[in-house]
C-alpha positions, 0 to 999 in steps of 0.5 A, a space after each residue: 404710896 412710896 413711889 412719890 416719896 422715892 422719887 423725891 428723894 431721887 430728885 434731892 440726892 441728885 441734885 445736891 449731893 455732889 461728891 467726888 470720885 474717881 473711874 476705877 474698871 471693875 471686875 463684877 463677880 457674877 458667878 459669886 452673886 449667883 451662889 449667894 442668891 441660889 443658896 439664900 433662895 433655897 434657904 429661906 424657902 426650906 425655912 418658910 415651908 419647911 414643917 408645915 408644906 414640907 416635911 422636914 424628912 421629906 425629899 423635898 425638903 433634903 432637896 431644899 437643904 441641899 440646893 442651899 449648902 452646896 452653893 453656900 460652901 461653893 460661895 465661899 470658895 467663889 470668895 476666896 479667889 475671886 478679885 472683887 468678891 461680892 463679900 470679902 471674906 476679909 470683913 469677917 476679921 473684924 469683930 466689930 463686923 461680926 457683932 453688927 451683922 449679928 444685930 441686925 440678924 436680931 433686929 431684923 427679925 424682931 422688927 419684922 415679928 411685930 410688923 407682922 403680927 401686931 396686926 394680926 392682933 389688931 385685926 382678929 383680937 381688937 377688931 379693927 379693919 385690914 387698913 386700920 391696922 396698918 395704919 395703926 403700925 405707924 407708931 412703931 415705924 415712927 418709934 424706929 425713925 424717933 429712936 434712930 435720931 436720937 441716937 444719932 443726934 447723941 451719937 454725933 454730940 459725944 462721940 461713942 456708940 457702943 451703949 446704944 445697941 445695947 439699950 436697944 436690945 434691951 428695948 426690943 426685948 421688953 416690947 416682945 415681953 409686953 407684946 406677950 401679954 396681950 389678952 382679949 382684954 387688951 385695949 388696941 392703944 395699949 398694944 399700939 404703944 408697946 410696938 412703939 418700945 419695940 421700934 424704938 429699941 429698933 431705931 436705937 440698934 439698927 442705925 448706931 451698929 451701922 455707923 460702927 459697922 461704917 466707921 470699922 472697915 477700911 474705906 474701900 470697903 464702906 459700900 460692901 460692908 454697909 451692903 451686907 449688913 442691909 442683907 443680913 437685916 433683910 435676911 432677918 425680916 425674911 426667916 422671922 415671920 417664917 418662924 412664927 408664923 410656924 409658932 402661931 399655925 402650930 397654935 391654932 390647929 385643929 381649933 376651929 373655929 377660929 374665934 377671938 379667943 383662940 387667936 388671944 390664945 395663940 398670938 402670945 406664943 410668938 411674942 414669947 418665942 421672939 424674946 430669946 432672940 431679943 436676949 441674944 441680941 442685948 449678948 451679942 451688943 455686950 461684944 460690942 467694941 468701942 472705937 474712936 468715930 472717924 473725923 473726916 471723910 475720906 475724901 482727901 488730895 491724898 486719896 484720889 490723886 492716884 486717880 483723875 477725879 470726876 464731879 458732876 454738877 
């Protein structure tokens, strides 16, 4: 079903949006990208595996850690000499960067936990079918869309960003805290609507850290930056789910069998395991600083008469 979406929007970009730039060679650093995807490949594995498939004194185990931390510590060697790293280690100087990569660690994480496990409850608690229950998610993707409009509306109207994340991170928060009490009891509209505060805490943060993020770093690095602060969201989507599913697996063993019941038993755990992420999310947010948003983009005679300027029609 995405596809069609996809390609409509391929059709729109490229066919209004026309924006100069000049040819610049580049030197792509292959070696570097290769560290960064063997040691996330190595991490996330250990991490969803690690406790339950593997021991986590296993050899395998210590053969996962170390296939991540050798190449971790060669990539950041790799960037420190390397003439177009694939992440500059130069961002890293900027608190602002720090604070939002951090956020959307956060937000991905917590986005993630409900996408994946609020309809686990749906499913084995509420009762409804596999394809009820993702559609039943549509109110938290369409929270996350609301809130990432509204406060880019408001964004653009006064010009500060800063209280957003933090309003968001204390929205996501509260949908965890409410996510934690569903029981047996619980009625499935009820439960809907509180994976609608936590995607609307979702929209609040992840699209205002971004647009600090972007209006922080100098403009050679937009894209990069922009780029890493997308992989540290994947990142969190990734390890999340890993962790609590860990959390709800460790809540149903040797419980057999597995009734409604025991998976209403079960399920609040992991809601209540994500809240501490979703309070050092409102910390990290606090850290937050607040800078005057750019006017213009940098699109100017002045930046791109070093270089012929090419603009497709």
């Amino acid at each position: 079903m995405g596809l069609p979406i996809a390609l409509v929007a391929l059709a729109i970009v490229s066919t209004t949006l026309h924006l100069p730039y000049r040819r610049i060679p580049h030197a792509i650093d292959f070696a570097g990208a290769a560290l960064l995807t063997g040691a996330l490949t190595s991490g996330v594995v250990l991490i969803s595996a690690g406790g339950e498939d593997l021991g986590w004194a296993s050899p395998a185990s210590f053969a996962l850690g170390a296939s991540a931390l050798v190449p971790g510590v060669l990539f950041v060697a790799r960037q420190r000499r390397a003439p177009e790293p694939v992440v500059p280690l130069r961002l890293f100087a900027d608190r602002v960067v720090r604070v939002v990569l951090a956020l959307n660690l956060t937000s991905g994480i917590l986005l993630f936990c409900g996408i994946f496990f609020l309809p686990v409850f749906l499913q084995e608690v509420a009762g409804v079918s596999p394809l009820v229950s993702g559609l039943l998610l549509a109110p938290t993707m369409f929270g996350a869309a609301f809130g990432t409009l509204v406060a880019g509306h408001r964004v653009e109207r006064v010009g500060r960003y800063r209280h957003w994340p933090i309003a968001g991170s204390v929205l996501m928060t509260i949908g965890m805290l409410l996510l934690a009490t569903l029981g047996v009891s619980t009625p499935a509209a009820l439960a809907i609507a509180y994976g609608g505060v936590l995607g609307l805490g979702v929209g609040f943060v992840m699209q205002t850290s971004l647009l600090a993020l972007q209006n922080s770093v100098e403009h050679r690095d937009l894209g990069i930056a922009t780029s890493t602060a997308l992989l540290f969201r994947i990142l969190g989507g990734a390890i999340g789910p890993s962790v609590f599913g860990a959390v709800l697996n460790a809540g149903l063993a040797d419980r057999v069998p597995r009734t409604t019941a025991v998976f209403a038993d079960a399920l609040p755990a992991v809601f209540l395991t994500a809240v501490p992420v979703g309070l050092l999310s409102i910390v990290v947010a606090l850290r937050l600083q607040e800078r005057p948003l750019r006017e213009h983009a940098h699109f100017g005679p002045d930046t791109l008469a070093a270089a012929p300027v090419v603009v497709e029609d």
